[in-house]
Residue frames as qw, qx, qy, qz and C-alpha x, y, z in Angstrom:
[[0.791, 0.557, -0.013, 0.252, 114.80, 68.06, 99.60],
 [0.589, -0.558, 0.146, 0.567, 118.25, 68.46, 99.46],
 [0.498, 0.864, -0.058, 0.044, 120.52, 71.06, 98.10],
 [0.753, 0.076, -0.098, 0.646, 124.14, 70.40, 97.33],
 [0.515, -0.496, 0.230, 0.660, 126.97, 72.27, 97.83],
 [0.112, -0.355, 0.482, 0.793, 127.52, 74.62, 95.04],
 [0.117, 0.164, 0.792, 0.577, 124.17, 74.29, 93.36],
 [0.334, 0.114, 0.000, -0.936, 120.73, 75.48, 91.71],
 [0.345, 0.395, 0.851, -0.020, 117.34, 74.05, 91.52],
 [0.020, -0.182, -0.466, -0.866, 116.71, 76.14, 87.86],
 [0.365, 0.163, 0.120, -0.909, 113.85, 78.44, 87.32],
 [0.176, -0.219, -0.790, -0.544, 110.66, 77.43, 86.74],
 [0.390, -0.383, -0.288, -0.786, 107.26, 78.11, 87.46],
 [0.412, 0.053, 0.733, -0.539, 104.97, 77.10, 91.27],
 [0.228, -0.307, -0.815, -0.434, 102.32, 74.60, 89.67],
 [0.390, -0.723, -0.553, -0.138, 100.38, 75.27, 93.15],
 [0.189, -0.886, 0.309, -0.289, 101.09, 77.80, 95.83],
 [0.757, 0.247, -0.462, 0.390, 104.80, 76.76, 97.60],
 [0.395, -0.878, 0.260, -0.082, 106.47, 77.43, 101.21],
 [0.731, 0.351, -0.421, 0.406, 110.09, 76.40, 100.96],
 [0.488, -0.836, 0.211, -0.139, 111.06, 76.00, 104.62],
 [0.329, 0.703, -0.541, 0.324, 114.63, 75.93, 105.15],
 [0.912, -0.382, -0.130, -0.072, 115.56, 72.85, 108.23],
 [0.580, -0.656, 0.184, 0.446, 119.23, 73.20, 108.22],
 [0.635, -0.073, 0.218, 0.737, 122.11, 75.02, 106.16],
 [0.168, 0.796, 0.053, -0.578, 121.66, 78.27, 104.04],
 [0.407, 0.219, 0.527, 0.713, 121.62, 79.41, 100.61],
 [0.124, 0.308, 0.003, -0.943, 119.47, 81.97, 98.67],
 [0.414, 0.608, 0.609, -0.297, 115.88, 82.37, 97.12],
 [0.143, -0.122, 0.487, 0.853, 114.84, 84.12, 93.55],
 [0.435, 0.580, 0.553, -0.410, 111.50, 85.26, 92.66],
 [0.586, 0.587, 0.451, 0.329, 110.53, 86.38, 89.14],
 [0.202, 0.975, -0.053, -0.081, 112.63, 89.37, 89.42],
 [0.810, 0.355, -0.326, 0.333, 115.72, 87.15, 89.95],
 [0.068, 0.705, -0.504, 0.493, 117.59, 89.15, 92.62],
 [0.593, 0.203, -0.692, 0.356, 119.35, 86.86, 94.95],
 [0.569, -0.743, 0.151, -0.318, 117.39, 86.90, 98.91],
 [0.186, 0.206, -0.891, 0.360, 120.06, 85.19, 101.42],
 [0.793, -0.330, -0.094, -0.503, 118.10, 82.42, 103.30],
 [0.090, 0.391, -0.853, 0.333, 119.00, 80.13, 106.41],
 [0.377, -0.364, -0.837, -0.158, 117.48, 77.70, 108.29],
 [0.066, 0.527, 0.537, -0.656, 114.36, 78.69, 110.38],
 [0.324, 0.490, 0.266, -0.764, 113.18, 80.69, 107.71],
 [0.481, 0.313, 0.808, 0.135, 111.17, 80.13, 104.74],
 [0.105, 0.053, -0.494, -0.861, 110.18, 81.53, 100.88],
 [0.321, 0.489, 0.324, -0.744, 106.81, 82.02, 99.63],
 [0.108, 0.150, -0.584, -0.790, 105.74, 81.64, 95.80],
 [0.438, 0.132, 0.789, -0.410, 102.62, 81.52, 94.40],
 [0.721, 0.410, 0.548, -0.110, 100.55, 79.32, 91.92],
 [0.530, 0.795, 0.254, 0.148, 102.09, 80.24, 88.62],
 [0.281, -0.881, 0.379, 0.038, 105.39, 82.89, 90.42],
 [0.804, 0.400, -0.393, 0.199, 108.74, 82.05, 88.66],
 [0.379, -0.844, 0.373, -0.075, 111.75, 81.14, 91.03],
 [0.787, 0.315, -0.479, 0.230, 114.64, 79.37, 91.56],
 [0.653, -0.741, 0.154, -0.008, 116.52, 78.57, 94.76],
 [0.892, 0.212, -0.309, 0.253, 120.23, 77.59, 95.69],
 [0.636, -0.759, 0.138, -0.013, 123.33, 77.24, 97.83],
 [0.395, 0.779, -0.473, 0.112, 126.74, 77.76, 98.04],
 [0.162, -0.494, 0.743, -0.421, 127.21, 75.53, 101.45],
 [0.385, -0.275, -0.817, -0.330, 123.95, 72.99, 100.71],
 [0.282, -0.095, 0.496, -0.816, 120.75, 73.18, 102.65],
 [0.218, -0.198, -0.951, -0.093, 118.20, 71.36, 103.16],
 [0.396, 0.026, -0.105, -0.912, 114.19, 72.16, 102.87],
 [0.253, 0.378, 0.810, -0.370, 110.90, 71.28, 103.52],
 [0.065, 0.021, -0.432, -0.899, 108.56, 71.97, 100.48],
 [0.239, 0.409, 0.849, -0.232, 105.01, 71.89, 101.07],
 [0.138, -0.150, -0.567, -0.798, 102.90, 72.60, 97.67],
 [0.001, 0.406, 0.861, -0.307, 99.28, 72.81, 97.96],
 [0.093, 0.473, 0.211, 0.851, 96.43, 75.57, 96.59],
 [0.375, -0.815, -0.407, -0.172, 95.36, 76.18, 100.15],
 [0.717, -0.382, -0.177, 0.555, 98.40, 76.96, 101.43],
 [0.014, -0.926, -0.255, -0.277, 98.52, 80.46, 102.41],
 [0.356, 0.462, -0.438, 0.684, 101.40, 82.83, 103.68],
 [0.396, -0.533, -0.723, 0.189, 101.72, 83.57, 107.44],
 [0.180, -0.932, -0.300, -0.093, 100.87, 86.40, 108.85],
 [0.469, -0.830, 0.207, 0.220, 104.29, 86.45, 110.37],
 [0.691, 0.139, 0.268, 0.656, 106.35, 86.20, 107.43],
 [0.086, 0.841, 0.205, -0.493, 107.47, 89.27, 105.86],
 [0.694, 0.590, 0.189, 0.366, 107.71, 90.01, 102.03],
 [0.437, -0.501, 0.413, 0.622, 110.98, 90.97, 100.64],
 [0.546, 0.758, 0.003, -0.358, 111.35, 92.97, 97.55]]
């Protein structure tokens, strides 16, 4: 999917677990505490089954979303409070 320039994909709930991998530009993640991660491409968000969020971008970026309830973090990610 694409994000624009100057925009938000509103809050709302993971129906199944989510990886939101970032492919090219940058913007910023939001998890159900709301605070604002900075994210670029190469790396990727996390939420699962049920975990509010919301993404967006001030420059647009473009993402790979792959839903799924087997889909499991990797080892090599690392959570951000």
């Amino acid at each position: 999917m694409h994000i624009q320039e100057q925009n938000i994909v509103g809050e709302h709930d993971a129906v199944v677990n989510q990886l939101f991998l970032v492919v090219s530009g940058s913007g910023w993640v939001a998890g159900e505490n709301g605070k604002r991660i900075p994210i670029e491409q190469g790396q990727a968000a996390f939420w699962i089954k049920g975990e509010t969020h919301t993404s967006g971008s001030e420059e647009g970026m473009t993402v790979i979303v792959l839903e799924g309830e087997d889909i499991v973090p990797s080892p090599m990610m690392k959570e951000i409070d």
